[in-house]
C-alpha positions in Angstrom: 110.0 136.9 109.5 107.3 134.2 107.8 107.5 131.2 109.7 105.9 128.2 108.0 102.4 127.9 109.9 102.3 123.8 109.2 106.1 123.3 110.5 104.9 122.7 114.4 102.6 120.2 113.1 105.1 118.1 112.5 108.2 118.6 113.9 110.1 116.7 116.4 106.6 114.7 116.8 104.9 111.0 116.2 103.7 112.6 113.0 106.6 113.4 110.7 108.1 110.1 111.7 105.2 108.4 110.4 105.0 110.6 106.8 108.7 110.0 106.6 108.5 106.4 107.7 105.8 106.0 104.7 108.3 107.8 102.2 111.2 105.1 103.2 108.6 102.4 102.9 107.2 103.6 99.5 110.3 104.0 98.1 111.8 101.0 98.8 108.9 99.2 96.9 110.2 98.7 93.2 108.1 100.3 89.9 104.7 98.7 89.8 105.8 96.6 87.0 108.4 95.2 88.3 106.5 94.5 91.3 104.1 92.6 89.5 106.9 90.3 87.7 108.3 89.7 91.0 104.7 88.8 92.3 104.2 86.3 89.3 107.5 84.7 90.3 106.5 84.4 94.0 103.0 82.9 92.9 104.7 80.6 90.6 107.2 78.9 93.5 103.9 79.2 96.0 102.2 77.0 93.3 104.9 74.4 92.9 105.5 74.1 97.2 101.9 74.5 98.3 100.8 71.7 95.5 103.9 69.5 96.8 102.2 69.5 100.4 98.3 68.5 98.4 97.2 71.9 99.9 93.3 72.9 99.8 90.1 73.4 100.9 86.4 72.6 100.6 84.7 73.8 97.7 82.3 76.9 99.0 80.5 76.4 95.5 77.4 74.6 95.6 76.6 71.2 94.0 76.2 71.8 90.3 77.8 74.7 90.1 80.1 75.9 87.0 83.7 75.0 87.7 83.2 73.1 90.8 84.6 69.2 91.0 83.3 65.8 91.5 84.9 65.6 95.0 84.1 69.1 96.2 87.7 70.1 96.9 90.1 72.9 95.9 93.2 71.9 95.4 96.5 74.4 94.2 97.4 73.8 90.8 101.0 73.7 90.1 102.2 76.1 87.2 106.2 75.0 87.4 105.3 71.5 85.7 105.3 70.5 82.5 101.6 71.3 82.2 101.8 74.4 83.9 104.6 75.5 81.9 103.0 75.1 78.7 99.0 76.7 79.9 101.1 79.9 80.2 102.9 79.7 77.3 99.8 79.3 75.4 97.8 81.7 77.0 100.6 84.5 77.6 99.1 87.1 75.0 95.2 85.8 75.4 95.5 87.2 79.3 96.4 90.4 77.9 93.6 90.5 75.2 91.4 89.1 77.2 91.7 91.2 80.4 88.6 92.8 80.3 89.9 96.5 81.9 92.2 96.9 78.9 89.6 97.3 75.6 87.1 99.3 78.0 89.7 101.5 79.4 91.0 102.2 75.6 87.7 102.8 74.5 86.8 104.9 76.9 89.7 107.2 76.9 89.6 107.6 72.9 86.0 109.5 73.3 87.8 111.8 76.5 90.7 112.2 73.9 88.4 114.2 72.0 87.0 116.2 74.7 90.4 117.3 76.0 92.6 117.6 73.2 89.6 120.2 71.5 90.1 122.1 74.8 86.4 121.5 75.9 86.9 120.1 79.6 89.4 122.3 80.1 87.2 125.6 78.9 84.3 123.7 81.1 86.8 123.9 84.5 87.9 127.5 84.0 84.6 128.7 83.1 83.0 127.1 86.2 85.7 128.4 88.6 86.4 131.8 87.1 82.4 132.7 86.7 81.3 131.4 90.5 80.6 133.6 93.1 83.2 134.6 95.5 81.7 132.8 98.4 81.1 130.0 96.7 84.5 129.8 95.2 86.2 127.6 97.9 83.4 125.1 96.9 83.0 125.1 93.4 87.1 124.5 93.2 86.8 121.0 94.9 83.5 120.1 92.9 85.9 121.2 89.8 88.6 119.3 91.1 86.3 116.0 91.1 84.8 116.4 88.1 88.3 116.9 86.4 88.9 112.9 86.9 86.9 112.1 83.9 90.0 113.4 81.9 92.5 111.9 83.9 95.5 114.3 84.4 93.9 117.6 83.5 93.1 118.0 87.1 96.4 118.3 87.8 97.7 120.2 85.2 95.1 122.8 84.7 92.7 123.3 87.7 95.1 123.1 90.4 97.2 126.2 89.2 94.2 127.8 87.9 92.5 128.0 91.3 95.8 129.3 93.0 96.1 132.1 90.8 92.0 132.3 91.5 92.6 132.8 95.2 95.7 135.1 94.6 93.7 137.3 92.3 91.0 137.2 95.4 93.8 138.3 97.8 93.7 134.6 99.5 96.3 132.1 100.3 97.2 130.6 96.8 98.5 127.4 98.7 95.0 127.4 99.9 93.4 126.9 96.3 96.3 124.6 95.8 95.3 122.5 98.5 91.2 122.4 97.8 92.4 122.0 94.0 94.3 118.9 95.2 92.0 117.6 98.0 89.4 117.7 95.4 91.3 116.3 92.2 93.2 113.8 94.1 91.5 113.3 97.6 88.1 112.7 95.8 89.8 110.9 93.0 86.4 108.3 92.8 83.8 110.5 93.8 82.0 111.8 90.2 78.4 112.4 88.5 79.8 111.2 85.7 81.4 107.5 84.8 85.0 107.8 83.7 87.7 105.9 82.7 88.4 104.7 86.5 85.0 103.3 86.7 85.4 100.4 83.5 89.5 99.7 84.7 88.2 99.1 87.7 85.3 96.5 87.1 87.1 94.8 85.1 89.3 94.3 87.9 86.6 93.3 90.4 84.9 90.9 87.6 88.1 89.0 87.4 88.9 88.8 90.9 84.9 88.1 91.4 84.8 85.0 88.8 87.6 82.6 91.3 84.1 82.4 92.8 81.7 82.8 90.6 82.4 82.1 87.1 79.9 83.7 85.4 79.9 87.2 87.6 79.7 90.2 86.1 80.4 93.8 87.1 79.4 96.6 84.9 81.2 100.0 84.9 77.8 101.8 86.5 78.4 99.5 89.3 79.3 102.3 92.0 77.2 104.8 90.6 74.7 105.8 92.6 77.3 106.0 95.6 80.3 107.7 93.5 77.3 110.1 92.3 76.3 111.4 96.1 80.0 111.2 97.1 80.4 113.8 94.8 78.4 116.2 96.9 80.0 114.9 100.3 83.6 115.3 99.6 82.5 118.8 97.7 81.3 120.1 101.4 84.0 118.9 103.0 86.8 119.9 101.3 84.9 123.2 101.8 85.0 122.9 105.6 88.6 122.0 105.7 89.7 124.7 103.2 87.8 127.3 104.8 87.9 126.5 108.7 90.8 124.2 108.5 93.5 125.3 106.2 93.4 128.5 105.0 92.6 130.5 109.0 96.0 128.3 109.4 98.0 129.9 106.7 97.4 133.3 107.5 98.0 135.9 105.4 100.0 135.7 101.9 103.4 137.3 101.6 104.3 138.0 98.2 108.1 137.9 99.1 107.9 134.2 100.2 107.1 133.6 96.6 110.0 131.6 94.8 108.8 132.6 91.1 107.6 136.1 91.2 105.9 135.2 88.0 103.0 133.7 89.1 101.8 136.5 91.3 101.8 138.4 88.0 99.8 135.6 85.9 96.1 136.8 84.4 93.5 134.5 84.3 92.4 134.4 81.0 88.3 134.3 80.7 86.7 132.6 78.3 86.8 134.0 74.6 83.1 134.5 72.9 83.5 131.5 70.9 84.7 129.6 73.8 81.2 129.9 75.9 79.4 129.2 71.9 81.2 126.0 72.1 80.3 125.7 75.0 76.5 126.0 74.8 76.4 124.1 71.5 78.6 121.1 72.9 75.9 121.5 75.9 73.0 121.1 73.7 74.9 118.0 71.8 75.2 115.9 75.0 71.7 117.2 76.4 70.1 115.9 72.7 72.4 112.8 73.6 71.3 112.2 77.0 67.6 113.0 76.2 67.4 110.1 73.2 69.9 107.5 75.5 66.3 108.0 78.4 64.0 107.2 75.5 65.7 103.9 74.6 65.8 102.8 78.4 62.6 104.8 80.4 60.0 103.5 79.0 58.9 99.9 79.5 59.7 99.1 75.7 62.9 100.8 75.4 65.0 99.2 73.2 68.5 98.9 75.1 66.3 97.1 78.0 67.0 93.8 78.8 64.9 91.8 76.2 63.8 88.6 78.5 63.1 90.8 81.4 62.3 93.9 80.7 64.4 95.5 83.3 67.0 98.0 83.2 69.3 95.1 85.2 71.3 92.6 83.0 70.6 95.2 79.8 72.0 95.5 76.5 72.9 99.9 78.4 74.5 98.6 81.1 76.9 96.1 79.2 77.5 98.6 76.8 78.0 101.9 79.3 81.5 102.0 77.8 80.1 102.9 74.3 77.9 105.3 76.0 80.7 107.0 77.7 83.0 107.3 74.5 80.0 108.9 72.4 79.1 111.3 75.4 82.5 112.9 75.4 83.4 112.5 71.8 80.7 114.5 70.1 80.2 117.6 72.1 84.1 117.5 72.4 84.5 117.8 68.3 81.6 120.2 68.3 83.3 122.3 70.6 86.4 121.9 68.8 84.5 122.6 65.3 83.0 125.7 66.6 86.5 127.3 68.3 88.7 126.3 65.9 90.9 123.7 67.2 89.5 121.2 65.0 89.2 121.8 61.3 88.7 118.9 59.8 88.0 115.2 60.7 91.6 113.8 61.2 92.4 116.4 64.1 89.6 114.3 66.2 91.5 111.2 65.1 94.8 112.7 65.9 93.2 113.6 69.4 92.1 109.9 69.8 95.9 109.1 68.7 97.0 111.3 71.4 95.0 110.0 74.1 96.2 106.6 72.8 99.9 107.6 73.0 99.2 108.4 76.7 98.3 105.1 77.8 101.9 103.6 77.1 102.7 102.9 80.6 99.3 101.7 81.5 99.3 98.5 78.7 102.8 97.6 79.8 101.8 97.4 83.6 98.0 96.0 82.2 100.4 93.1 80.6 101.7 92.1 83.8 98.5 92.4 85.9 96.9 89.9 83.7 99.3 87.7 84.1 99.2 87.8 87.6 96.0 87.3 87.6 95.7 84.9 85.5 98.3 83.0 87.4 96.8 83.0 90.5 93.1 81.9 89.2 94.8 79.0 87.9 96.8 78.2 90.8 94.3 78.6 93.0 95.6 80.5 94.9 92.9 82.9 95.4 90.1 80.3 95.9 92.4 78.9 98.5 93.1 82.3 100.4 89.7 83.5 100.0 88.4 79.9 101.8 90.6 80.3 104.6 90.5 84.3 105.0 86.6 83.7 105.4 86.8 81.3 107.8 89.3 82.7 110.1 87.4 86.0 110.2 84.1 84.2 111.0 86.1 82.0 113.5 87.2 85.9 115.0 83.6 87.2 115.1 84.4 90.0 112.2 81.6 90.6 110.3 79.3 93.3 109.3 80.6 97.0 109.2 83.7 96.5 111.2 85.1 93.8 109.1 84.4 96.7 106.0 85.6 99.7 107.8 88.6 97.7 108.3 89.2 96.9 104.7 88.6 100.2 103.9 91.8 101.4 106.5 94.0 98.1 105.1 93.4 100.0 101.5 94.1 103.9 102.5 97.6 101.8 104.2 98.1 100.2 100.9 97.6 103.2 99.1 100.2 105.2 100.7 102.7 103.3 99.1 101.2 102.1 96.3 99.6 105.2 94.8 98.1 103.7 91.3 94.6 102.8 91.7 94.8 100.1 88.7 98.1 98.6 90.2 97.0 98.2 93.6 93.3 96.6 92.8 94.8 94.5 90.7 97.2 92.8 93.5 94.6 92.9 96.0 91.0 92.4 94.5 92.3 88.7 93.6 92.6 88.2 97.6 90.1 90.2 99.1 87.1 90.1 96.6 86.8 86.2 96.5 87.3 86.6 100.3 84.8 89.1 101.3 82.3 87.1 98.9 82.4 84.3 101.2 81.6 86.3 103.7 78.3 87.3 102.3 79.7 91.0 100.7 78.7 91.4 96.7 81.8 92.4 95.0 80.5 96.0 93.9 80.0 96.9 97.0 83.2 95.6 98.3 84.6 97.5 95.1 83.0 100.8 96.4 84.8 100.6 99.7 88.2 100.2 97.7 87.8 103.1 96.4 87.4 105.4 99.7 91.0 103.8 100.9 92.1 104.8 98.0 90.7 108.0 97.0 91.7 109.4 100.6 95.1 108.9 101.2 96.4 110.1 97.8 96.9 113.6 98.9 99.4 112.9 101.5 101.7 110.3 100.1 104.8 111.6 97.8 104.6 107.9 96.2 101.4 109.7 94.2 102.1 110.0 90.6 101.7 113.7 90.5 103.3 114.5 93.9 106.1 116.3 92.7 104.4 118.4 90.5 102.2 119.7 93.1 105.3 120.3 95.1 106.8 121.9 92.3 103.6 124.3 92.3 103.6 125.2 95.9 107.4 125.7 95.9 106.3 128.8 93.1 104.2 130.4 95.8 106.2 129.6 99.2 109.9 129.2 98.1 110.2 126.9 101.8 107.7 124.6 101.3 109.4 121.1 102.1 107.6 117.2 101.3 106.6 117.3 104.9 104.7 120.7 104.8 102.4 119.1 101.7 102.0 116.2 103.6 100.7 118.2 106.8 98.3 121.0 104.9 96.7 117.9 103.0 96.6 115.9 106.4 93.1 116.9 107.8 91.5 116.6 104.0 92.4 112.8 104.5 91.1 112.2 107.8 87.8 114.3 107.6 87.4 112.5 103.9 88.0 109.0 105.5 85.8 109.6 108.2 83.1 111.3 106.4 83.3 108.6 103.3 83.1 105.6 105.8 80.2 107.7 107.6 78.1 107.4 104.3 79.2 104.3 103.4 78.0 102.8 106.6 74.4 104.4 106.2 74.3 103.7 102.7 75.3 99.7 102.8 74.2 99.1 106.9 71.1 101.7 107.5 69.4 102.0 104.5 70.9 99.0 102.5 70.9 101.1 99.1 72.6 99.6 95.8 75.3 101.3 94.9 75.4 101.4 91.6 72.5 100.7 88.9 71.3 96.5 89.2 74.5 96.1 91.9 74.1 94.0 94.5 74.9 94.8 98.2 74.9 91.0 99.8 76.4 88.1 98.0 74.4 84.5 97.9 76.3 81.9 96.1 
């Protein structure tokens, strides 16, 4: 008889109290919508009782600066007056038009439409996996699995079958290819080479939540780059360790008969068609051409799309408009490709991919709505200055500084994220608090941005409040009829601590040791 090798790991112990704690917890928090109305209400009443008792603080800003007053004090607004009443009236729909992760989100995604819809990211992902080389499979599946995030769900939906059928057909575990599929996809959700549509949705975010201290701050898509970039290779490695000296030694052995859907033991894995690999190569060259004439216009010291009063690559007309850069560099080879196999014929199925892509983001513009409200409420309020003023101070007043005080932020986030699984959703309620906050404390809020995102890449893999949870479940159910939520949650477990700790290894010699930017012009210590 197969006994489930993860069960022990979690039964009758500390552990599967905690995962199942996390599940109650999660799942009494309502749809992220909702939460955000509810939060809007909260910050309204907050407004109308904390202005009541004339709450506020001193003015961090210096003399002069944009937005500071006569007196040098912050005091909170209150939004259930008259006046209040009436600013969000008028300005309901210009926070929503105006929130700046909405258009460069929208943008983005309409040049990844392309790419997708004319089936050239997802001929990219099987190609890679099917044609590496059986050692190196176990590897190339997680660096797959992170590059799949620049077209959102295809990850999911594509690679993380395909490489269970890849390890079947290699007479492995499928659940292992499941799991480095997942770990990679999921665990690594903000590691890339490439920028994607997570990169602009979440600047935005930061830019706002940057501006209740510094008006005029910006933050540019590129701004985790350089870190995202090299994480890329990190969490590649070790999702290879895990997979390969973790996970798959405790497995053991497939047994076709635990297999609830005998089906998938039988499925081929189709390789790429001739025409497929000359779409390919051409959509290649496309974005090579592309890439090539984009260096010319910013290498040399008179490149046009430099910045024109400095010179520099910082503050440029590239950086603001990396967006633009993004949508062109997955559009084009993606209609080539789809010109070359077939799947587009004419000009209006690249516009009906765009649509499509569009159609997707339903959910996203009704919770983007709400964000900007909230956030819109609470710099008006403020709120935020208010919290950030105080939150600075008592963690100076406690000694918390330096790495501790980020490592710590980090963990609060990979908490956070456990029952709050949308990366957009849960920036968006706590950038406002702890971007302002860490600013005062001398962090620029790029940096403080690229720590976000290793709380909550990490813990994304073992939470069942995760979008695409059940699906994954679903999937592993097909191979091993008696896999239960708390078996997931145990085979993705040591992905999520060896990714935490490894992440928050680099990010400590990245920002502490070496003091590298990391992203393109980003700051790593804040001066007002």
């Amino acid at each position: 008889m197969q006994n489930n090798q993860y069960q022990p790991i979690i039964k009758g112990n500390k552990m599967q109290r905690f995962l199942k704690g996390v599940e109650w917890l999660g799942n009494l928090l309502p749809h992220p919508v909702m939460l955000f109305i509810w939060m809007c209400v909260l910050l309204l009443i907050l407004s109308a009782v904390l202005s009541y008792f004339n709450v506020s603080v001193i003015d961090p800003r210096p003399e002069g600066a944009k937005g500071r007053s006569a007196e040098g004090m912050i005091y909170v607004v209150n939004l259930l007056n008259g006046e209040g009443l009436a600013r969000i009236v008028d300005n309901l729909v210009k926070n929503f038009t105006s929130f700046v992760p909405l258009g460069t989100v929208l943008v983005a995604l309409l040049g990844v439409g392309i790419a997708e819809h004319s089936g050239m990211i997802s001929a990219g992902l099987r190609g890679l996996v099917i044609n590496a080389p059986r050692k190196l499979v176990t590897l190339v599946v997680v660096f797959a699995g992170i590059m799949s995030n620049t077209a959102a769900e295809l990850g999911y939906v594509v690679l993380i079958p395909l490489a269970a059928m890849v390890f079947h057909s290699l007479g492995r575990h499928p659940l292992a290819g499941l799991a480095a599929a997942f770990a990679g996809v999921s665990g690594g959700y903000s590691a890339n080479l490439l920028l994607g549509t997570v990169d602009p949705l979440l600047s935005g975010i930061s830019q706002e939540a940057a501006r209740i201290i510094s008006p005029d701050y910006v933050v540019g898509a590129e701004a985790n780059w350089y870190f995202m970039f090299v994480s890329t290779f990190l969490i590649s490695g070790l999702g290879y360790f895990v997979t390969e000296k973790i996970v798959e030694p405790n497995l053991g052995k497939y047994n076709p008969n635990d297999a609830d859907d005998s089906t998938v033991l039988e499925s081929k894995i189709e390789p790429l068609t001739a025409l497929e690999k000359k779409g390919l190569l051409w959509a290649g060259i496309s974005m090579l051409i592309f890439c090539l004439l984009l260096a010319w216009t910013i290498v040399p010291e008179s490149g046009i799309l430099r910045n024109p009063k400095t010179g520099e690559v910082a503050g440029s007309p590239f950086l603001h408009g990396i967006v633009v850069f993004i949508f062109v560099f997955f559009s084009v080879p993606g209609y080539i490709y789809g010109r070359i196999t077939g799947s587009m014929k004419e000009s209006k199925d690249a516009i009906n991919a765009m649509s499509k892509a569009m159609s997707s983001l339903s959910m996203y513009v009704v919770l983007v709505f709400f964000a900007a409200q909230f956030v819109a409420f609470f710099n008006w309020t403020n709120l935020g200055s208010v919290t950030a003023v105080k939150g600075a101070e008592f963690l100076q007043h406690i000694g918390l500084t330096g790495p501790l005080l980020l490592v710590g932020f980090i963990f609060v986030c990979a908490f956070i994220n456990l029952m709050l699984g949308s990366a957009s959703a849960q920036w968006a309620i706590t950038a406002p608090i702890f971007v302002p906050m860490l600013m005062l404390t001398g962090y620029a809020p790029e940096m403080i941005q690229a720590a976000y995102r290793i709380g909550d890449s990490t813990t994304n893999i073992i939470t069942p409040m995760m979008s695409y949870f059940g699906l994954i479940m679903a999937m592993a159910i097909r191979y091993k009829r008696d896999t239960g939520i708390g078996t997931l949650m145990a085979m993705m477990l040591p992905y999520s601590i060896i990714f935490l700790v490894g992440w928050i290894l680099l990010f400590y010699i990245w920002v502490f040791v070496f003091g590298l930017p990391v992203g393109p012009g980003s700051a790593t210590f804040y001066t007002p």
